[in-house]
C-alpha positions as CSV (number, residue, x, y, z in Angstrom):
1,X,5.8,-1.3,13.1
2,X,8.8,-1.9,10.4
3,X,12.1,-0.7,10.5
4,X,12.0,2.2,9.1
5,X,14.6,1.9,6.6
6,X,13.0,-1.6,5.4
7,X,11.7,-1.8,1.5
8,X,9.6,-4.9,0.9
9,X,11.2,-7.1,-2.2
10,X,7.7,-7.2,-3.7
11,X,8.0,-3.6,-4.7
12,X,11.3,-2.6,-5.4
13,X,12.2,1.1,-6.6
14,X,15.5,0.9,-8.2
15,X,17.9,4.3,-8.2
16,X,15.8,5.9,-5.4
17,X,18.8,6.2,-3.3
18,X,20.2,5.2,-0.1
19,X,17.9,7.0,2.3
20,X,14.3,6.2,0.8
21,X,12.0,3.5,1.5
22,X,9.0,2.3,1.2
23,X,6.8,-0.6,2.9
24,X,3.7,-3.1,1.9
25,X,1.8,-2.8,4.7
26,X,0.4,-6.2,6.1
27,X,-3.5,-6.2,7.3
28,X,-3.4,-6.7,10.8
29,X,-5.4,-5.0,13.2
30,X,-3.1,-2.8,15.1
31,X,-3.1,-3.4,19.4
32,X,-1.7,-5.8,22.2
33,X,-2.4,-9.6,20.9
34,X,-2.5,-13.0,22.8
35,X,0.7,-14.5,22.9
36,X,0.8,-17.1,19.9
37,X,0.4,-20.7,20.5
38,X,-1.1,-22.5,18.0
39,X,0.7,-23.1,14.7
40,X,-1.4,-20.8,12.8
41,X,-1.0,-18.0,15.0
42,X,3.0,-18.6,14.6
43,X,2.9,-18.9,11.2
44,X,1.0,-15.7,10.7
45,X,3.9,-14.2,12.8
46,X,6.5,-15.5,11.1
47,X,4.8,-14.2,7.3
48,X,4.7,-10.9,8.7
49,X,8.2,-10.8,10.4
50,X,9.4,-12.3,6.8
51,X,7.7,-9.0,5.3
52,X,9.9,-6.6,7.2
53,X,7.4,-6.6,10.2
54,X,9.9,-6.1,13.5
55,X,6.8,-5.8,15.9
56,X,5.8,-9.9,15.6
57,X,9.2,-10.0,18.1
58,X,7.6,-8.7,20.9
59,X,4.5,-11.0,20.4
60,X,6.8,-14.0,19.7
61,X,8.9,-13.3,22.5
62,X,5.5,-14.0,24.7
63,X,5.3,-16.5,23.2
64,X,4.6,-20.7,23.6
65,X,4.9,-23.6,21.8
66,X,1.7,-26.3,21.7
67,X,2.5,-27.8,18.6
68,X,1.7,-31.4,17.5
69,X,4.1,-33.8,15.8
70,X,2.8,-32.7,12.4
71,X,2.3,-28.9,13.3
72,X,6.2,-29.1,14.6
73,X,7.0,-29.2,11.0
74,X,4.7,-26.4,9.2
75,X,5.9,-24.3,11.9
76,X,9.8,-24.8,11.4
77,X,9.0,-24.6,7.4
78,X,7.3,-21.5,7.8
79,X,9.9,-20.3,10.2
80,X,12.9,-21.0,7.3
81,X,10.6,-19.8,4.5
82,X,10.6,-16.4,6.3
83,X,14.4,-15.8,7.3
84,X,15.1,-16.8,4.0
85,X,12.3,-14.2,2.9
86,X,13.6,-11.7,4.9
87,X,17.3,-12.4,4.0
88,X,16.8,-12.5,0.5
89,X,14.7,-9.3,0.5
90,X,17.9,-7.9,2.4
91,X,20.9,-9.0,-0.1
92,X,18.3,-7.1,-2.8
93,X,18.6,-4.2,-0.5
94,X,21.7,-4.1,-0.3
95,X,22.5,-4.6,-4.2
96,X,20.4,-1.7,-4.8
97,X,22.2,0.8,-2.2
98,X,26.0,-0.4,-3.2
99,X,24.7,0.6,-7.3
100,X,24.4,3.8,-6.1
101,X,27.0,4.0,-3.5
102,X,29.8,6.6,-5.0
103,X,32.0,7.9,-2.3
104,X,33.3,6.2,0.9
105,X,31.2,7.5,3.3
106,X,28.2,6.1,0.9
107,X,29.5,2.3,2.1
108,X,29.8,3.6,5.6
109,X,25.8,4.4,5.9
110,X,25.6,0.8,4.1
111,X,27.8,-0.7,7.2
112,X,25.2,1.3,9.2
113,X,22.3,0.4,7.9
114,X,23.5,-3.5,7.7
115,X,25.0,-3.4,11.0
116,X,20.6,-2.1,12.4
117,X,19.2,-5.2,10.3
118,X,20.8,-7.4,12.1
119,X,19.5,-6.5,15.3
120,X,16.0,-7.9,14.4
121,X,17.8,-11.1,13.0
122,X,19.5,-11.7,16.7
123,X,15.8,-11.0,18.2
124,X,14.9,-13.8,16.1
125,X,17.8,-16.2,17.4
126,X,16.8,-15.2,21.0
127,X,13.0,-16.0,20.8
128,X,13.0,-18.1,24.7
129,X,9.9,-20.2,23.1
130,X,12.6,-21.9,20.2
131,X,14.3,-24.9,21.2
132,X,18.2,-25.0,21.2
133,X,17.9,-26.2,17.7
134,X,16.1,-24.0,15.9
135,X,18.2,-20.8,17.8
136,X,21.2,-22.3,16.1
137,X,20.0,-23.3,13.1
138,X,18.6,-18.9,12.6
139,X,22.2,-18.4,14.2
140,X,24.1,-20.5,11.8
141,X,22.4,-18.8,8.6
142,X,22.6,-15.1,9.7
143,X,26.3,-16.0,9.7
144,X,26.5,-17.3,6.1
145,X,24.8,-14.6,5.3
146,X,27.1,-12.3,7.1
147,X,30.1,-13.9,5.5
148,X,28.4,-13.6,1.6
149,X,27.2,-10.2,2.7
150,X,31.0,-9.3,3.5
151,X,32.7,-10.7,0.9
152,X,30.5,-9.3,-1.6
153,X,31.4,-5.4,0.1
154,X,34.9,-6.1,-0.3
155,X,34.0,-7.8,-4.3
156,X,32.5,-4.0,-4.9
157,X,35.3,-2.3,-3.5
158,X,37.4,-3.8,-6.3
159,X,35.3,-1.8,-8.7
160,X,35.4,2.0,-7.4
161,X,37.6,4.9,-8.4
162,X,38.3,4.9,-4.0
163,X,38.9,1.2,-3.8
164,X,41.9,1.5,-1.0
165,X,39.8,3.8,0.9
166,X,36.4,1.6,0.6
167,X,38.1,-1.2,1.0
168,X,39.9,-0.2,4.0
169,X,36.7,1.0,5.2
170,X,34.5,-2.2,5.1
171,X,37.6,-4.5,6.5
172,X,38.2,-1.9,9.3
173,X,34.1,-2.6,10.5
174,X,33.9,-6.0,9.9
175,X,29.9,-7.7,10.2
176,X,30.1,-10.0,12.9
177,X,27.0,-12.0,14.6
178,X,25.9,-11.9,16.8
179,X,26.0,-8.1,16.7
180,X,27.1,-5.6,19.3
181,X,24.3,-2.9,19.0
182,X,22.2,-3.9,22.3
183,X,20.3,-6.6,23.2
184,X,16.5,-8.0,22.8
């Protein structure tokens, strides 16, 4: 139901290495769902997804939007509050694995493991029930975030006994949205 490398920002474990993880689970009864329509049911969708919860795609995909003028508004706030969630909880993520990244091929699992967030991110952007707008607006701050996330590999670089090497390493496999590991 999360990815599995996903480590919720409410519970952080500091120094446990690259590989571990752990996950708040989110209390929702497990099976096929109606496609969401109503604001609350997208909401609830989007709290989860903000928690690390991949599975909501597939339900928001479904997906329709009845929304009234007023609902249009909790639902695009809720929306931004969880990409920001979930990007946030990310840029921790990745402060905690470059701390204990030592040797080059540390940075390349990092690239890795970046490069298999974004996939979820892109699912996001693609979700056929979003107007125009709203795709862009997901598409524009992945980006930014791609860009910070970047510079701030190549920042760290600057600080290791392999800096050439690492630095080499992260400008040879550049982030780039929208990303080119498969599709929706």
């Amino acid at each position: 139901m999360y990815h599995p490398s996903y480590r919720s920002c409410r519970s952080p474990q500091p120094g446990s290495g690259l590989s571990s993880a752990t996950v708040q689970p989110f209390n929702v009864e497990e099976g096929p769902e109606a496609p969401p329509r109503a604001c609350g049911e997208w909401i609830r969708l989007f709290q989860r997804f903000g928690v690390g919860d991949d599975a909501t795609l597939a339900e928001m995909r479904r997906g329709t939007l009845e929304l009234t003028r007023p609902e249009r508004q909790r639902w695009q706030s809720a929306l931004v509050d969880a990409l920001e969630l979930r990007l946030a909880c990310l840029s921790m993520q990745l402060g905690e694995r470059l701390n204990v990244a030592i040797r080059v091929g540390d940075v390349s699992a990092i690239l890795g493991w970046l490069r298999a967030q974004l996939q979820p991110l892109y699912c996001l952007s693609r979700v056929p029930a979003f107007p125009r707008t709203v795709r862009e607006r997901i598409d524009r701050s992945c980006r930014r975030w791609l860009q910070r996330s970047q510079a701030r590999l190549e920042h760290e670089a600057a600080g290791t006994s392999d800096q050439e090497l690492w630095l080499l390493t992260v400008r040879r496999s550049p982030l780039r949205w929208p990303p080119t590991t498969g599709t929706c």
